[in-house]
VOGUBA-817727 format. One record per residue: residue in one letter; x, y, z of N, C-alpha, C in turn. Coordinates in steps of 0.02 Angstrom, whole numbers, padded with zeros to 5 digits, always signed. Example, Ala and Ser with C-alpha at 12.3 -4.5 7.8 and 13.67 -1.06 7.14 Angstrom:
# residues 2
A+00660-00284+00390+00615-00225+00390+00660-00165+00390/S+00642-00112+00354+00684-00053+00357+00645+00002+00394/
//
This chain:
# residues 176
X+04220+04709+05318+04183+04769+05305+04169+04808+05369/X+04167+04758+05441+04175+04814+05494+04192+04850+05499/X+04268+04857+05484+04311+04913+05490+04293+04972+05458/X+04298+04970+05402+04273+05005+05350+04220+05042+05377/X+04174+05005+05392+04105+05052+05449+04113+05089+05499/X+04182+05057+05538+04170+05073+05603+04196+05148+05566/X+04272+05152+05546+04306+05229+05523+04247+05255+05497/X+04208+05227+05438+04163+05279+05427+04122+05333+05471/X+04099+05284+05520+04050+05305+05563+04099+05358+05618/X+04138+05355+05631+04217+05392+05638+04214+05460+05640/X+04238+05434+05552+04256+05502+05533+04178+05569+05506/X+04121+05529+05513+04045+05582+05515+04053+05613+05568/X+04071+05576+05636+04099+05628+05691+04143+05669+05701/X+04182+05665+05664+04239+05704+05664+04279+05677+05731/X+04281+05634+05760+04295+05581+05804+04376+05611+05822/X+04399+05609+05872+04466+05599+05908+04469+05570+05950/X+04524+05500+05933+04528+05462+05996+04562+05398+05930/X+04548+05319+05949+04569+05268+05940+04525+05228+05942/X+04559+05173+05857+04514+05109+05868+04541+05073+05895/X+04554+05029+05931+04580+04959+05937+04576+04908+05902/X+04619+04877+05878+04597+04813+05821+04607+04777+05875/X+04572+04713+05883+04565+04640+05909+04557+04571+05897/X+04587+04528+05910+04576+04474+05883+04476+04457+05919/X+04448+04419+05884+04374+04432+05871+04368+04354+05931/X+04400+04334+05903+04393+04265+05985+04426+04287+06031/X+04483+04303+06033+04529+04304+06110+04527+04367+06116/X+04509+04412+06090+04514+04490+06126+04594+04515+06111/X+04629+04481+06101+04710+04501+06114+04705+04562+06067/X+04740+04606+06069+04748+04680+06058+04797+04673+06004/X+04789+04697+05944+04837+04696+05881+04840+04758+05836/X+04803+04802+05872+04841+04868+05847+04803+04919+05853/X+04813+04999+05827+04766+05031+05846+04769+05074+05760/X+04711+05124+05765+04719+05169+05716+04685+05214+05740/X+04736+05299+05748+04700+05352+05778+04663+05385+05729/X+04626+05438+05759+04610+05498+05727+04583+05545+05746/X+04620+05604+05725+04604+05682+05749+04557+05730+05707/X+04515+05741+05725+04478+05763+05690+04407+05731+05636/X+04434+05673+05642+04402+05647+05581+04445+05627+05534/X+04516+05635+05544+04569+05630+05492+04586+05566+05513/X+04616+05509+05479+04650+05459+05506+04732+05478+05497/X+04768+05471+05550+04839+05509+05581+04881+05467+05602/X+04871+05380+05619+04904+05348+05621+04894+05264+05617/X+04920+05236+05629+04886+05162+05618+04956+05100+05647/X+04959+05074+05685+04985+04996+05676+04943+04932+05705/X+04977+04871+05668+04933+04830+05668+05010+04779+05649/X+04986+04705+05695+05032+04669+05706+05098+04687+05694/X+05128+04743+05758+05203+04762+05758+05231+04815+05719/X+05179+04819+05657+05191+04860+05593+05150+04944+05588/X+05190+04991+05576+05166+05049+05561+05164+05095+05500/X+05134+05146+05494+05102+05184+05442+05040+05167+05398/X+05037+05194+05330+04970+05174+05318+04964+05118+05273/X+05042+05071+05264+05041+04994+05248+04992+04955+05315/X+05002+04973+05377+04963+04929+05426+04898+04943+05411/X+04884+05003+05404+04809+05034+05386+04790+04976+05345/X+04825+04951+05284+04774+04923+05238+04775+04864+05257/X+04839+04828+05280+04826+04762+05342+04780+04747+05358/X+04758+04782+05389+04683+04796+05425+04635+04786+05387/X+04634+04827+05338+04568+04811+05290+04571+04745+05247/X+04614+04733+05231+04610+04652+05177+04631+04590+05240/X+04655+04597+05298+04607+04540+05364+04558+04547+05379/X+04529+04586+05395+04448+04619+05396+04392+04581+05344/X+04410+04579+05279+04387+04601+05226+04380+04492+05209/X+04449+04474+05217+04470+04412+05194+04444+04362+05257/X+04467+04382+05334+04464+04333+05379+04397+04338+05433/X+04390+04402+05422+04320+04422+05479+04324+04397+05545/X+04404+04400+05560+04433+04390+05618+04438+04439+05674/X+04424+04514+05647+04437+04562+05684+04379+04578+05705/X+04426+04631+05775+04341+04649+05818+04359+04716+05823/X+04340+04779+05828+04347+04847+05842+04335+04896+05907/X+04359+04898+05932+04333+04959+05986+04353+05033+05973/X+04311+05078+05971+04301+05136+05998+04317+05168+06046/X+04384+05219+06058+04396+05229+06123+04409+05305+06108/X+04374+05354+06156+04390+05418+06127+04464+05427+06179/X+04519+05478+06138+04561+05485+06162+04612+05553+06139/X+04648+05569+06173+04682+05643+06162+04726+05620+06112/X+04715+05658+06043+04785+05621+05979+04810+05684+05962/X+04856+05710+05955+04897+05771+05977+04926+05767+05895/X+04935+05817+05853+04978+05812+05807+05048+05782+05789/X+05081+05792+05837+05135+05759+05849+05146+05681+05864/X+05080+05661+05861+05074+05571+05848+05057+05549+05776/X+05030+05608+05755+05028+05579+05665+05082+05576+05629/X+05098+05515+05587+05133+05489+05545+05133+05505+05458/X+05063+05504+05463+05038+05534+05400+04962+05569+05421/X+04930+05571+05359+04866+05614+05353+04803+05566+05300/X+04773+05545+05287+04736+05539+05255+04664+05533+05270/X+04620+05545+05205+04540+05562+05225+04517+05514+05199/X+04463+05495+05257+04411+05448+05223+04411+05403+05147/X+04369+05472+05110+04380+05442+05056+04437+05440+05020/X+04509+05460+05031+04578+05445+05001+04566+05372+05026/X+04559+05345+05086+04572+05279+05113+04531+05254+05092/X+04455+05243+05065+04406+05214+05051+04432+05172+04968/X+04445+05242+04936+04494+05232+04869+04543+05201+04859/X+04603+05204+04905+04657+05168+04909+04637+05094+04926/X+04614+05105+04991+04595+05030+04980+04560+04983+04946/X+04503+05023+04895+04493+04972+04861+04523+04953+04813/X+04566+05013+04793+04622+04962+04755+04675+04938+04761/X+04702+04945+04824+04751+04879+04859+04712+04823+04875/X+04632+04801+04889+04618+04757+04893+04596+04727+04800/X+04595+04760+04757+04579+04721+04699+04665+04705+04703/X+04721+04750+04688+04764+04705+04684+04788+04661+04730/X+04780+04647+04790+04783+04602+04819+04743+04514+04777/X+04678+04536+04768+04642+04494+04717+04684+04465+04677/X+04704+04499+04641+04743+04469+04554+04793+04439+04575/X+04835+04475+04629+04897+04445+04650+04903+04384+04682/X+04820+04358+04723+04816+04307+04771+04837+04227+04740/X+04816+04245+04654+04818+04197+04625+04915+04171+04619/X+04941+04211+04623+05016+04203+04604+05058+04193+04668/X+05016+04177+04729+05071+04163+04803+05079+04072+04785/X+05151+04084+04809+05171+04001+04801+05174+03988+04877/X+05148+03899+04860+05144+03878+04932+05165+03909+04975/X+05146+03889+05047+05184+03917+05094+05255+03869+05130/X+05248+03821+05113+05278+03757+05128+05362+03764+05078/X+05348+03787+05037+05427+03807+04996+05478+03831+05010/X+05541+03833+04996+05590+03887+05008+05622+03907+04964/X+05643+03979+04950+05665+03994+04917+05735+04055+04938/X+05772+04030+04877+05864+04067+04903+05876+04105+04839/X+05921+04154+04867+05949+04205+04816+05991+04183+04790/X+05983+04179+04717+06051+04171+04669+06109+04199+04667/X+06163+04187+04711+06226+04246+04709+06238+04282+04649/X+06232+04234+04584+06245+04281+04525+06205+04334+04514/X+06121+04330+04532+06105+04384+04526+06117+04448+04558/X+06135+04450+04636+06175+04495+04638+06250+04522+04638/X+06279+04475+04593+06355+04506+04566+06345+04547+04503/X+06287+04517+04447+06257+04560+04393+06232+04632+04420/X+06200+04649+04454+06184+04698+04495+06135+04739+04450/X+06081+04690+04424+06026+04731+04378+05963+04781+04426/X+05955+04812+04397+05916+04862+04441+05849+04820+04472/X+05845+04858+04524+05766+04806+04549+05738+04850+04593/X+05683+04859+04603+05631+04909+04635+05659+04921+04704/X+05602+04953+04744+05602+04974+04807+05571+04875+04838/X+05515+04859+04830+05484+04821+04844+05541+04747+04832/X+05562+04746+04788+05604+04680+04757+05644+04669+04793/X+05692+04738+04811+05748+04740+04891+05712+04735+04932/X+05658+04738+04976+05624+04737+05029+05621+04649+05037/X+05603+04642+04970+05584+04558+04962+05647+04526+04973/X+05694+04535+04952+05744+04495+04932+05793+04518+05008/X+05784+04567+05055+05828+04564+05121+05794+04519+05156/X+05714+04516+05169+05675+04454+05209+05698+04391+05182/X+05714+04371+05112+05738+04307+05094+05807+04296+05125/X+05838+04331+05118+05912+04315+05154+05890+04309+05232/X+05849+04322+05263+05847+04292+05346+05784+04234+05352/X+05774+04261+05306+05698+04204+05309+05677+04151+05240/X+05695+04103+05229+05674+04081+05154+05627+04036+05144/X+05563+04027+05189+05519+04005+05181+05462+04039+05153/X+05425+04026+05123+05352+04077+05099+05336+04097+05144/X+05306+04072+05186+05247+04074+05241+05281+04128+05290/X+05365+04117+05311+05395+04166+05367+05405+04238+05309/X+05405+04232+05242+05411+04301+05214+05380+04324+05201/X+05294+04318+05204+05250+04340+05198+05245+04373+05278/X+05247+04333+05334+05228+04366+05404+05282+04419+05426/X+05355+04399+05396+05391+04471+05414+05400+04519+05375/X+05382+04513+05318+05388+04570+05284+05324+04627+05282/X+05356+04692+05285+05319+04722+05317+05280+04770+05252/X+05273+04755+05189+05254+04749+05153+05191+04705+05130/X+05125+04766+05085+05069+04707+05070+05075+04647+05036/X+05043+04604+05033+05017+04521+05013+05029+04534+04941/X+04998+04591+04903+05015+04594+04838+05081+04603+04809/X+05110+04640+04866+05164+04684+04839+05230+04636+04841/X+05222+04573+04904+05263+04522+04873+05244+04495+04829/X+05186+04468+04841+05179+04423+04759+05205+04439+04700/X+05198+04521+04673+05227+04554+04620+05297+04543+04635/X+05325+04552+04700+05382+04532+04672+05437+04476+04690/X+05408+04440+04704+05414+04353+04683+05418+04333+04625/X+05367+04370+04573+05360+04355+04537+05395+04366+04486/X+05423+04433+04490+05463+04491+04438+05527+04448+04470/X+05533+04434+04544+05619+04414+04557+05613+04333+04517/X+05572+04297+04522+05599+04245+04475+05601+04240+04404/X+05578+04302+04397+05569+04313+04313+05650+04332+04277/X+05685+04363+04336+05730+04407+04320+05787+04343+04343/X+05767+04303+04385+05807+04254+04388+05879+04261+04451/X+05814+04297+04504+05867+04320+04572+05858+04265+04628/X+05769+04214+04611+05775+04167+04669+05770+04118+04660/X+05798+04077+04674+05785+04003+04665+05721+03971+04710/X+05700+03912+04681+05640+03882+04706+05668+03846+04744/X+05690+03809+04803+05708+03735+04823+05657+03700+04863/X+05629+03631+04843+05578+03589+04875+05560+03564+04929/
//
């Protein structure tokens, strides 16, 4: 809920400059999120950018109470924004990427598992989302839970959904 406060308290100023996200014991530096005006204009957070890192931020925040924030006023020039969003668009969004994060938390399989693509499913070549391909290129380099959750640059929910839809459809195999 820091976070959440700190932007608030932010964007009443109409604030330009940068937060720093931090790890809350070691200080190590894991990302920033600007804003001009009061607008939030950009955001990354562990390696990752746009306003998927934005919500990163809020459901570690929210889940681990690991993070620490600094305040740094600073020159953010239009030409560093990625996107645009206000306060309450982000206040909104996030609370409902964090409820679905919720529903979805229940459906992550171990982290200890691996799982491989069924060649047949892609010789059938049935249609599958934006998210499902996102899922299913991290499985081809990575087929553990635990490494496709940390590289995919996609939310916690948004694999789960589709983990879930890909074994439904019968594109991944489980192996023990």
């Amino acid at each position: 809920m820091a976070f959440i406060k700190t932007i608030a308290d932010q964007v009443t100023l109409s604030f330009t400059g940068r937060v720093n996200v931090l790890e809350k014991t070691s200080g190590k530096y894991l990302g920033k999120v600007s804003l001009l005006d009061g607008m939030i204009v950009f955001s990354s957070y562990k390696g990752n950018t746009g306003k998927s890192s934005l919500f990163h931020i809020v459901i570690d925040d929210l889940e681990h109470d690991s993070l620490s924030f600094v305040v740094e006023p600073e020159i953010v020039t239009l030409s560093e924004a990625i996107f645009e969003i206000t306060y309450e668009d982000f206040v909104k969004d996030g609370q409902n990427i964090y409820q679905a994060y919720l529903s979805a938390k229940k459906y992550r399989p171990p982290d200890h598992i691996r799982l491989l693509i069924d060649p047949d499913f892609i010789a059938r070549g049935p249609n599958i989302s934006f998210w499902e391909f996102e899922v299913l290129t991290v499985i081809s380099d990575f087929n553990k839970v635990s490494d496709i959750f940390k590289e995919s640059d996609l939310l916690e929910y948004q694999i789960c959904n589709s983990l879930v839809s890909l074994r439904k459809k019968a594109a991944i195999k489980v192996l023990a």
